[in-house]
C-alpha positions in Angstrom: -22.2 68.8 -37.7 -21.5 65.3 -38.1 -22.5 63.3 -40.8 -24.3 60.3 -40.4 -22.8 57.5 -42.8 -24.5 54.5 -43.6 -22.7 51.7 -41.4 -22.0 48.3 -43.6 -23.3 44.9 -42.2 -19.5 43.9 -41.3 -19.9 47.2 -38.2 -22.5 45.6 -36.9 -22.0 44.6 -33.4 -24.5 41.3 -32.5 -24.5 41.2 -29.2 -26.1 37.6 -28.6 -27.1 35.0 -30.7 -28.8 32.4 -29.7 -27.6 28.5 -30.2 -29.0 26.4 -32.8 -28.0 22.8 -31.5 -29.8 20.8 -34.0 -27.6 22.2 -36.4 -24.4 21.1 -35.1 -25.1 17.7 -35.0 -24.2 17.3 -30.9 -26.8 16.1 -28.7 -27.4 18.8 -26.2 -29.6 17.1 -23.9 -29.7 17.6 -20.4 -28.7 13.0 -19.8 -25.5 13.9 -22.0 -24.5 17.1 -20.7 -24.7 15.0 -16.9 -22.5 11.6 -18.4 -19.9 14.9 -19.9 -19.6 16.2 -16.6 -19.1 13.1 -14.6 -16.4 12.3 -17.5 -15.0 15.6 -16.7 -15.0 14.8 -13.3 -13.7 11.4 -13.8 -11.1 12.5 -15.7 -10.0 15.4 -13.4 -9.7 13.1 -9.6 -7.2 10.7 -11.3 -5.2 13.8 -13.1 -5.2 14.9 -9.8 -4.7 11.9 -7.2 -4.2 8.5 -8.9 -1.4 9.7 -10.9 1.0 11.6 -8.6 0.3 8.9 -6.1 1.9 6.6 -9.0 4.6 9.0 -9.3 5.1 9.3 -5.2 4.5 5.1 -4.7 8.4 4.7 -6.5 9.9 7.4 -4.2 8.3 5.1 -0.9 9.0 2.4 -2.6 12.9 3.2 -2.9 12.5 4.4 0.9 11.0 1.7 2.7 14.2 -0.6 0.6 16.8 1.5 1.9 15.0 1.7 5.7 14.9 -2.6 5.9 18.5 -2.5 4.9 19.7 0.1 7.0 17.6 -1.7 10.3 19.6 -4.8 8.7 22.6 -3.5 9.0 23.0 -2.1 12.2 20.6 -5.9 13.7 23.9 -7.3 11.7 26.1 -5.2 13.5 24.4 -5.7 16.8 24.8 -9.0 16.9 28.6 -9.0 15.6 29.5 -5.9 18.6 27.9 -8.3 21.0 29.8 -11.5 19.2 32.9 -9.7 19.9 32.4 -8.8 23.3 31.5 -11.9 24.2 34.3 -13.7 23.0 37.3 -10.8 24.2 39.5 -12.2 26.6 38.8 -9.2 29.2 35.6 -9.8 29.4 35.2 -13.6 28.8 37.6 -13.9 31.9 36.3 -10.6 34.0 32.9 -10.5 33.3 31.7 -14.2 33.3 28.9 -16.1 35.4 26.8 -13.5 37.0 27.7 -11.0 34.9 27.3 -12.6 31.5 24.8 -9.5 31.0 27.4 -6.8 30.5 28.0 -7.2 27.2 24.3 -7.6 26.0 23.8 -3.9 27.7 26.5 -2.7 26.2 24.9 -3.7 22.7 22.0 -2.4 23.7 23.4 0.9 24.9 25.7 1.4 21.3 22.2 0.3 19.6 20.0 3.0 21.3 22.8 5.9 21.1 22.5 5.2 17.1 18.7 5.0 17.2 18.9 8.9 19.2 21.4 9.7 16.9 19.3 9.1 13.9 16.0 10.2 15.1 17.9 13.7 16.2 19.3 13.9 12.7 15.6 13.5 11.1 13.6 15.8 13.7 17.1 18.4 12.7 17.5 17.5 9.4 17.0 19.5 6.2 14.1 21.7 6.0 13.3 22.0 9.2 12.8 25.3 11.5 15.3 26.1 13.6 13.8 25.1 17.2 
């Protein structure tokens, strides 16, 4: 047989005690429980939105510099392909009167082969699927 020993208050197992709250001092009530969870709430949207938007608005901002200087660039080069058609002796003496237009399409024709070029090199770029 086994003997029964007497168990000490430290083995005592409680298994729920219930919550004095006027004895910690915090106001439990139901208006302060609501203004701690809208707080939390608070708290929680700009943790999660306001500040990684922060963090993403210097990456966009960095992009959208490099994107007007780049469209600057090749309007600058545009204009100084067409420049220099225009003034070449072939076509200055070839392609005058009437067909003062050649050079303008040609411009036009180097400009949109670029524009392809780049949008190819974005839709194939890194990280996409192979297609």
């Amino acid at each position: 047989m086994v003997s029964q020993q007497p168990r000490s208050a430290r083995d005592e197992v409680v298994l729920a005690v219930p919550r004095d709250t006027k004895k910690s001092g915090k106001d439990e009530s139901l208006p302060a429980e609501f203004k701690e969870l809208i707080d939390l709430i608070v708290t929680y949207a700009k943790q999660q939105t306001i500040d990684p938007l922060k963090l993403l608005l210097r990456w966009v901002a960095f992009g959208v510099a490099g994107a007007l200087m780049i469209s600057l660039g090749f309007l600058l080069a545009g204009v100084g392909l067409l420049r220099a058609l225009e003034s070449e002796a072939f076509f200055r003496r070839h392609l005058g009167g009437n067909w003062s237009w050649v050079p303008y399409l040609i411009t036009v024709i180097f400009l949109g082969a670029v524009i392809g070029l780049m949008v190819r090199r974005i839709s194939h770029g890194p990280g996409s699927e192979e297609r």
